[in-house]
N, C-alpha and C positions, 0 to 999 in steps of 0.2 A: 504494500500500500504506500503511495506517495503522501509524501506529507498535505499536500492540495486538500484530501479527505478529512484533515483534522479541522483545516477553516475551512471548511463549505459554511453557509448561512448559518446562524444559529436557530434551531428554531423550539419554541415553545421556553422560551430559557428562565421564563417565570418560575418553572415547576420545581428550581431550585431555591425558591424563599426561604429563609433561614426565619429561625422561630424564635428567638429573642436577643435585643441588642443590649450591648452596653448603654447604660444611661449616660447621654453628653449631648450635646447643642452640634449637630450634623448638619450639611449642610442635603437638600433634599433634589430627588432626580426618581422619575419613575421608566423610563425608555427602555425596557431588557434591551431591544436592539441597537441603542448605542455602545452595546459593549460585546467584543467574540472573546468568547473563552478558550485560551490557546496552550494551558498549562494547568496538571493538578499533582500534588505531590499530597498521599494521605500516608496515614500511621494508626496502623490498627491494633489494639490488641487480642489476643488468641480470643479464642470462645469456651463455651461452659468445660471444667474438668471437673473430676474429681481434686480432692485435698494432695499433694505433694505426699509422698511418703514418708517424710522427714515431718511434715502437719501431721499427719495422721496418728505417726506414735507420740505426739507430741499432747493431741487431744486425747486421745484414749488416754494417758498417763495423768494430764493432769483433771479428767474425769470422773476417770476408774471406771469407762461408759463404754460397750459397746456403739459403733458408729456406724451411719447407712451403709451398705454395702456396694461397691457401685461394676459397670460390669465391663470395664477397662482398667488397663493399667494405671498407677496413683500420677496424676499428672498429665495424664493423655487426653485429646481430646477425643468428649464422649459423641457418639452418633448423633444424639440431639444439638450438642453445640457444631457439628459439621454444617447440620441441616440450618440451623440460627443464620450460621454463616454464607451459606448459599444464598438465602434470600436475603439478605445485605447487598452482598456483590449480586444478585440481578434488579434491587431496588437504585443502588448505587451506579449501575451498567445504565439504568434507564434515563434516570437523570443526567446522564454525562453525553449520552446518545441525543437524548432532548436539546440538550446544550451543543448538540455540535461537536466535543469536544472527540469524541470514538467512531465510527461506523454503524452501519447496521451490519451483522454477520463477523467477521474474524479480521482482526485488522492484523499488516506484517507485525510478525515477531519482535522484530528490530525497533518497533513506534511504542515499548511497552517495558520497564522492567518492574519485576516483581522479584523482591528478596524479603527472605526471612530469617528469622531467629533460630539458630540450632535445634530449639528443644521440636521433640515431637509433635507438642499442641500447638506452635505456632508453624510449624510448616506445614500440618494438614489445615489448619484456618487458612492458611495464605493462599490453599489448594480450593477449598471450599469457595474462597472468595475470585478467587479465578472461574471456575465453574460456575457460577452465579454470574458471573459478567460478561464470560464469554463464553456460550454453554456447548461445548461440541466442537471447540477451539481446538485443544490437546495442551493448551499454555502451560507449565509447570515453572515455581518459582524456583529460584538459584537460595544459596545458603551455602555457607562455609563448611568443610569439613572439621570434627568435632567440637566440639562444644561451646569455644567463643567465637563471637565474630565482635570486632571493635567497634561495631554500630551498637552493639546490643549489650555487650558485657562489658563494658569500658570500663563500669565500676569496681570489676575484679581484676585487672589488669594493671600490671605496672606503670604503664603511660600515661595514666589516670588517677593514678594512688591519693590519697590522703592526704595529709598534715592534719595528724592527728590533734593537736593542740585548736585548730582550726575551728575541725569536724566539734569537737567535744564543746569548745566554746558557741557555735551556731545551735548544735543542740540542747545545752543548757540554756539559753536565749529562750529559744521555742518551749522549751520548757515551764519557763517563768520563773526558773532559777534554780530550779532542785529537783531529783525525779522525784523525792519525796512527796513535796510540795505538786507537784501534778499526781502522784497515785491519787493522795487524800480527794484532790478534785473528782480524780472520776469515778471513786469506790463505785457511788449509785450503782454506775453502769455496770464497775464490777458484780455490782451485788446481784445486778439482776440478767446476768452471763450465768453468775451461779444457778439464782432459782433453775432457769432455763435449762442448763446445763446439766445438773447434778440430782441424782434420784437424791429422795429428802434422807433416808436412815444411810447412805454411803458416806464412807471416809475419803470424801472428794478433797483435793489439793488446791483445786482450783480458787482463783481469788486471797490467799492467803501466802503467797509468796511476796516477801519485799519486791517491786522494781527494783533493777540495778542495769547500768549503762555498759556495755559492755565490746569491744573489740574485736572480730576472728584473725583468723590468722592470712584470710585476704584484706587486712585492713579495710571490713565493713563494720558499721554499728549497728545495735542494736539494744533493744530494753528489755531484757529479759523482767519475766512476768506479766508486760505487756503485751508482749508478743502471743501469749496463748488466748486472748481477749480476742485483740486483732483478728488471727486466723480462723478466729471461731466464726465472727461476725461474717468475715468472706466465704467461710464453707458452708452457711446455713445460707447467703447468696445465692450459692454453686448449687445447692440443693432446689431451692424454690426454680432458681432457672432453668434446671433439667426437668423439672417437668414433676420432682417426686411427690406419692401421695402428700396432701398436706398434713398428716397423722406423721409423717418421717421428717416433714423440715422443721430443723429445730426441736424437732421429740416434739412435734406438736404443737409449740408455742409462737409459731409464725403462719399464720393463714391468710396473708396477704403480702402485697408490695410494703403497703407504710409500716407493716410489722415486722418484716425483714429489714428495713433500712433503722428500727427502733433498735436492733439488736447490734448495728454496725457503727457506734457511736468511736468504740476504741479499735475499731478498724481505722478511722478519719484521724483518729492520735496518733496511730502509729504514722501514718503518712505525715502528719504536722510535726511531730516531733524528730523524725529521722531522714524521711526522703525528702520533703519539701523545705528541706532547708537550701537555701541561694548558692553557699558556696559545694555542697555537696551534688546539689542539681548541677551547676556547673562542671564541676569533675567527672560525673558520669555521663554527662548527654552533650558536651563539647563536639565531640566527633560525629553522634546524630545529626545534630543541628546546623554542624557546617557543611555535611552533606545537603542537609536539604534546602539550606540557602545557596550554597554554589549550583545546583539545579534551579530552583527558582531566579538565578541573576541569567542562566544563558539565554541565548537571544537577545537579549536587551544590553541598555549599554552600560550597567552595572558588572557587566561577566566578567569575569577573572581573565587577567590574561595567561594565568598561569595552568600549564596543560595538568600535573603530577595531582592525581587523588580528585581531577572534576569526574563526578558520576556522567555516563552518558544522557548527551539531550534529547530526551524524550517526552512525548507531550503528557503521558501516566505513568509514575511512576508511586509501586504500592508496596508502603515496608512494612513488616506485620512482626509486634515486639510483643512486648510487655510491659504490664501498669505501671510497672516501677519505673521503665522507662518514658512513658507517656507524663506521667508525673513530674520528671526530670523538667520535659519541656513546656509542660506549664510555669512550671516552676522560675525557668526561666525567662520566659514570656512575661508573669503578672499577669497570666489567664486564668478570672476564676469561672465557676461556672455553680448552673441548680437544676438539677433535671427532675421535673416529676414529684416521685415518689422517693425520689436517690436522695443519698446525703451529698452535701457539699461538695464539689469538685471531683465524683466519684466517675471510676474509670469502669465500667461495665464491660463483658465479653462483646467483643466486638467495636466497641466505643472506638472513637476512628476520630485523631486530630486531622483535619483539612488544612490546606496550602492551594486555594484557586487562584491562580493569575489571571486578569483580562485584560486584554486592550481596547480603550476608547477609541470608536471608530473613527471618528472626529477630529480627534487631535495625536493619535497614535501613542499615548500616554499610556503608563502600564500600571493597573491596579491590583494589590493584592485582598481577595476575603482570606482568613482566617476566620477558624472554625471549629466547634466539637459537636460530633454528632454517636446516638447511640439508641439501639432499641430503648424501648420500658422494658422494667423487668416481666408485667405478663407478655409483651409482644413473643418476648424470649421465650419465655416457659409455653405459649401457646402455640407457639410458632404462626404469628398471624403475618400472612401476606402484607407486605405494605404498598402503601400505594398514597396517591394525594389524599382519601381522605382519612388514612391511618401510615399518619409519617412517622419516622423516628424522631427523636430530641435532636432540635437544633439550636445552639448557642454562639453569635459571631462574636468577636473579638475586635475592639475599637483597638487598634495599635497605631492610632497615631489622634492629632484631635481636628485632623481637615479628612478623616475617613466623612464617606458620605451612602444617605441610608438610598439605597434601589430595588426596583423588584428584584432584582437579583441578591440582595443581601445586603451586608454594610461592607462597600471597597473603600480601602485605602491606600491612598499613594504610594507604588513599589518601594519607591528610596526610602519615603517613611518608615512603611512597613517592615522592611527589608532593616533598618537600623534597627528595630526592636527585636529583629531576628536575631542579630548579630551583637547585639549589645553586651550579653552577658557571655559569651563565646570566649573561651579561656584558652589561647593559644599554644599554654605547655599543656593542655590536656587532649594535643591533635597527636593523632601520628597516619600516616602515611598509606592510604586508602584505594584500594582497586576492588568493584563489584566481580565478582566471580562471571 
């Protein structure tokens, strides 16, 4: 396919309205067709699994609880989350199709790359979302042989490391000064992991362990006792959004979306106090992010003149990670978001950061949306078609303050844009990058 096929007209390019802006004084324009969309770079994360292996003995231990049973391997993606994810990528195919921005039917190989994360659940997601967008293509993503690739794992990787004094100071900060001092805060929520959690006459652990800050020996952190909170809140997620009876999620005590996001309160802690901190976000999503700004500058006259680590120009390009990494680059950004029935800034199977570029036909000026989009949790668990009038969550991002609001969402000036990409981008935490 020649590139000609990616600007052909745009047409119907409304049907990408995004569904809530930042609050600021915009300037207003409604013409979808003053603008082609000639560029998307998204970031997905995997779809529904089960608990990690290393979760799961983690729960059972500090339960003393038998835990669902699920009918893949711990960490794999399950058939339900493949299926999530198909109809993502052919809602997402649709929209991009509408936009002009893909073909109808199989576009060349060479107009697309998709890469993903080592682990198993996210290269079958990156598979399923292929398949959903291009159904009967044969497309398959690329990915690194074992287990890091520097997009993805940068935080366990030497080129990337820590200063620990740093780390420990950013997270004390988020803290509010002591772990102590944050446990006492959130017992409530502890307390009501326990009820949930723990049959009443068992000598459960849970809840009853001091917080304490802690280091591995890839120089990551962590808060131990925290962490057993956290991973509960996400696997009683994992539960509701596979579909399981609602007698099984939670032992019962989640029968809905807002009850499931009641139980994920020290899930949102753990991301506030360890991942979402500035200078560690930076450390681990540097190499992400510079990736996806040196794609989003080609063509235009921001592009790097430098050939060493630019990914290929392509008009779709779809990298499919993990929350922690997704996290990173909000983080980065100062993108917060509220979805629904979700807690705060919450990163869903599937949940998908956007990077649309378009050009003003007008003046040949280049706009960027930024964007978060992600099922509901029933869409998930129900596996509901989407379509205009059952969309996923949409949330744009103001990153600049001349962004301006259009049928097509809230664009902001590339250079603008483009500096808040780049702004927090930590140059000793790059190192030297070629897609497979």
């Amino acid at each position: 396919m020649n590139r000609s096929v990616f600007t052909m007209p745009r047409l119907c390019a409304s049907l990408i309205l995004a569904g809530m802006f930042t609050p600021m004084t915009l300037a207003q324009t409604t013409s979808s067709e003053a603008y082609v969309l000639d560029k998307v770079v998204q970031v997905s994360r995997h779809g529904v699994r089960p608990p990690t292996e290393s979760n799961e003995k983690l729960l059972t231990a500090v339960t003393q609880r038998q835990w669902p049973t699920w009918l893949v391997p711990f960490g794999n993606l399950t058939g339900h989350g493949y299926t999530g994810a198909v109809e993502m990528g052919r809602y997402r195919g649709d929209v991009l199709r509408n936009a002009g921005l893909i073909p109808q039917g199989c576009p060349d190989a060479g107009q697309l790359l998709a890469h993903s994360s080592p682990m198993q659940r996210t290269k079958a997601t990156a598979q399923a979302l292929l398949d959903g967008m291009f159904p009967g293509c044969g497309f398959q993503p690329t990915y690194v042989r074992g287990s890091q690739d520097a997009l993805f794992q940068a935080n366990e990787m030497k080129f990337a490391a820590l200063d620990p004094e740093k780390a420990k100071a950013g997270i004390l900060k988020a803290l509010g000064g002591s772990v102590e001092a944050a446990q006492a805060r959130y017992k409530p929520y502890e307390d009501k992991l326990r009820a949930v959690a723990c049959l009443p006459d068992a000598d459960c652990p849970y809840g009853k362990q001091a917080w304490t800050l802690e280091e591995n020996a890839k120089g990551r952190f962590s808060i131990k006792g925290l962490s057993a909170g956290a991973n509960m809140g996400e696997v009683f997620r994992l539960e509701y959004s596979q579909g399981l009876p609602l007698d099984k999620v939670a032992f019962g005590h989640a029968r809905s979306a807002a009850e499931v996001s009641s139980l994920m309160v020290l899930t949102k802690a753990k991301y506030d106090f360890v991942n979402d901190i500035p200078y560690i976000a930076s450390r681990g999503a540097s190499e992400l992010m510079n990736q996806i700004s040196l794609e989003l500058k080609q063509g235009t006259p921001l592009a790097s003149t430098r050939t060493e680590s630019t990914p290929p120009d392509v008009p779709l390009m779809l990298l499919v990670a993990h929350d922690t990494n997704i996290s990173y680059l909000r983080t980065m950004l100062g993108f917060n978001w509220k979805q629904g029935d979700y807690i705060d800034n919450n990163i869903p199977p599937v949940g998908t950061l956007q990077f649309e570029r378009y050009k003003e036909v007008k003046t040949g000026e280049y706009f960027l949306r930024i964007g978060f989009e992600a099922q509901s949790m029933d869409q998930i668990r129900n596996l509901i078609t989407l379509s205009e009038t059952a969309k996923p969550y949409r949330t744009d991002f103001a990153s600049s303050k001349d962004c301006r609001t259009t049928s097509l969402g809230l664009l902001c000036p590339l250079k603008d844009a483009i500096s808040t990409v780049d702004k927090n981008i930590d140059p000793t935490a790059l190192t030297p990058y070629t897609f497979q």
